[in-house]
C-alpha positions as CSV (number, residue, x, y, z in Angstrom):
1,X,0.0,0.0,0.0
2,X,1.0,3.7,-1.1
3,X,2.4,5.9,1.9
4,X,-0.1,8.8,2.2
5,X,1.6,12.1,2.0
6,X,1.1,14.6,4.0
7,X,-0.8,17.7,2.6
8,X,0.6,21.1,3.1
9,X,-0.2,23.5,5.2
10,X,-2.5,26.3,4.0
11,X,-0.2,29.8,4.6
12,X,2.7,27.8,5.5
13,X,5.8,26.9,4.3
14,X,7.1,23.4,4.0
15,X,10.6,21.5,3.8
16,X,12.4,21.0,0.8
17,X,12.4,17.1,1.4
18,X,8.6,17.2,1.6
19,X,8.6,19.3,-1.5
20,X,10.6,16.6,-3.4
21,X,8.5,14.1,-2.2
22,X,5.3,14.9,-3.2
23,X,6.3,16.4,-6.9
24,X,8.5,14.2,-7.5
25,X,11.3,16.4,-8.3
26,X,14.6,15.8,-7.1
27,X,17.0,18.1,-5.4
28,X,19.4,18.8,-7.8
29,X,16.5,19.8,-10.0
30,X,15.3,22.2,-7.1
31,X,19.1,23.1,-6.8
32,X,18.6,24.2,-10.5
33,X,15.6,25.7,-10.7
34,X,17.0,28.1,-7.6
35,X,20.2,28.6,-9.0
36,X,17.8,29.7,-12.2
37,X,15.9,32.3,-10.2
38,X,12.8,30.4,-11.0
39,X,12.2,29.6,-7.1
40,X,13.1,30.9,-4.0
41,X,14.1,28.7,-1.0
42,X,13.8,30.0,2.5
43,X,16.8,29.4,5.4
44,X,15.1,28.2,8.5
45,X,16.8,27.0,11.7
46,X,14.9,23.8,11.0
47,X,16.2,23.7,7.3
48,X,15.5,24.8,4.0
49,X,11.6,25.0,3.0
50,X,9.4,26.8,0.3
51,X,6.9,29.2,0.8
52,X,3.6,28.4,-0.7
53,X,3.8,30.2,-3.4
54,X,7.4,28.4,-4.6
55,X,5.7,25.4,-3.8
56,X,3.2,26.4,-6.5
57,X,5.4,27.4,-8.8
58,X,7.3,24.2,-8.9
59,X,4.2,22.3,-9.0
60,X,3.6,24.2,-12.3
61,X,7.0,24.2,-13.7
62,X,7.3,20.3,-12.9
63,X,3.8,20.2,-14.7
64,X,4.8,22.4,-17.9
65,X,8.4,20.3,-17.7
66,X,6.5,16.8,-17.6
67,X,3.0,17.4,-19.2
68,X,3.7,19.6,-21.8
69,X,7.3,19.0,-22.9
70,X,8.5,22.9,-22.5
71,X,11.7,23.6,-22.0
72,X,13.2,25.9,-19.4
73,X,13.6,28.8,-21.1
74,X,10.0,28.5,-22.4
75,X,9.1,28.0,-18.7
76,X,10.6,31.3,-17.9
77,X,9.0,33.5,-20.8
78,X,5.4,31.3,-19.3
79,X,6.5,32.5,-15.3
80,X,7.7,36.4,-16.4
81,X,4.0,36.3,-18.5
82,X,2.2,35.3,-15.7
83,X,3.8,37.4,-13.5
84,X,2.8,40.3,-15.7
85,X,-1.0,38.7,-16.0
86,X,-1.4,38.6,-12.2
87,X,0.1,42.4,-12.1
88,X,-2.0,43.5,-14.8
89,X,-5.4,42.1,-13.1
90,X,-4.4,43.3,-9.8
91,X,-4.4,46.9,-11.0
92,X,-7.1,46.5,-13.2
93,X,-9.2,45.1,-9.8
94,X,-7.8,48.4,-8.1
95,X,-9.0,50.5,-10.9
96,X,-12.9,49.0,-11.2
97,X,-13.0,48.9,-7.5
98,X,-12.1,52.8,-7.3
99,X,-14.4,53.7,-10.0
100,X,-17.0,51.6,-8.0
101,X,-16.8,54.1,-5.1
102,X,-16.6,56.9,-7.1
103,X,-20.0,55.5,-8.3
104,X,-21.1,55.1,-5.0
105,X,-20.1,58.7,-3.8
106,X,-22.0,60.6,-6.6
């Protein structure tokens, strides 16, 4: 019978080890993907971990690597769009949500 693994933490960051474990990614591939400045690890007294947004990030660069075939520089152009996507709703969300209030006031 399969071990069950342990789901993460909501909020919380979680060790490297268990990171590996559960997406099936080895270290050296995490040691890659950091030195690529595609993840972040944090330095904890307890050991290295990854906040849960790096653990979703490797979760979908392991996915794009092993589902879709991309390479890594095709993952980064995917991560630096994204990362423009999420800034450009944001501010678009802060822009409605003003003109809502203006709205509201008049």
């Amino acid at each position: 019978m399969a071990e069950k693994k342990t789901p993460p933490v909501p909020g919380r960051s979680m060790p490297v080890e268990w990171v590996s474990e559960t997406y099936a990614v080895s270290r050296r591939t995490l040691a890659l993907l950091v030195r690529e400045g595609l993840v972040e690890i944090e330095h904890k007294e307890s050991g290295t971990a990854l906040s849960p947004e790096m653990i979703e990030r490797v979760r979908m660069i392991m996915a794009l690597r092993k589902d879709l075939g991309v390479n890594m520089a095709g993952i980064e152009i995917i991560l630096r769009l994204r990362h423009q996507l999420l800034w450009y709703r944001k501010r678009v969300r802060g822009s409605l949500d003003e003109s809502c209030i203006d709205i509201d006031l008049h």
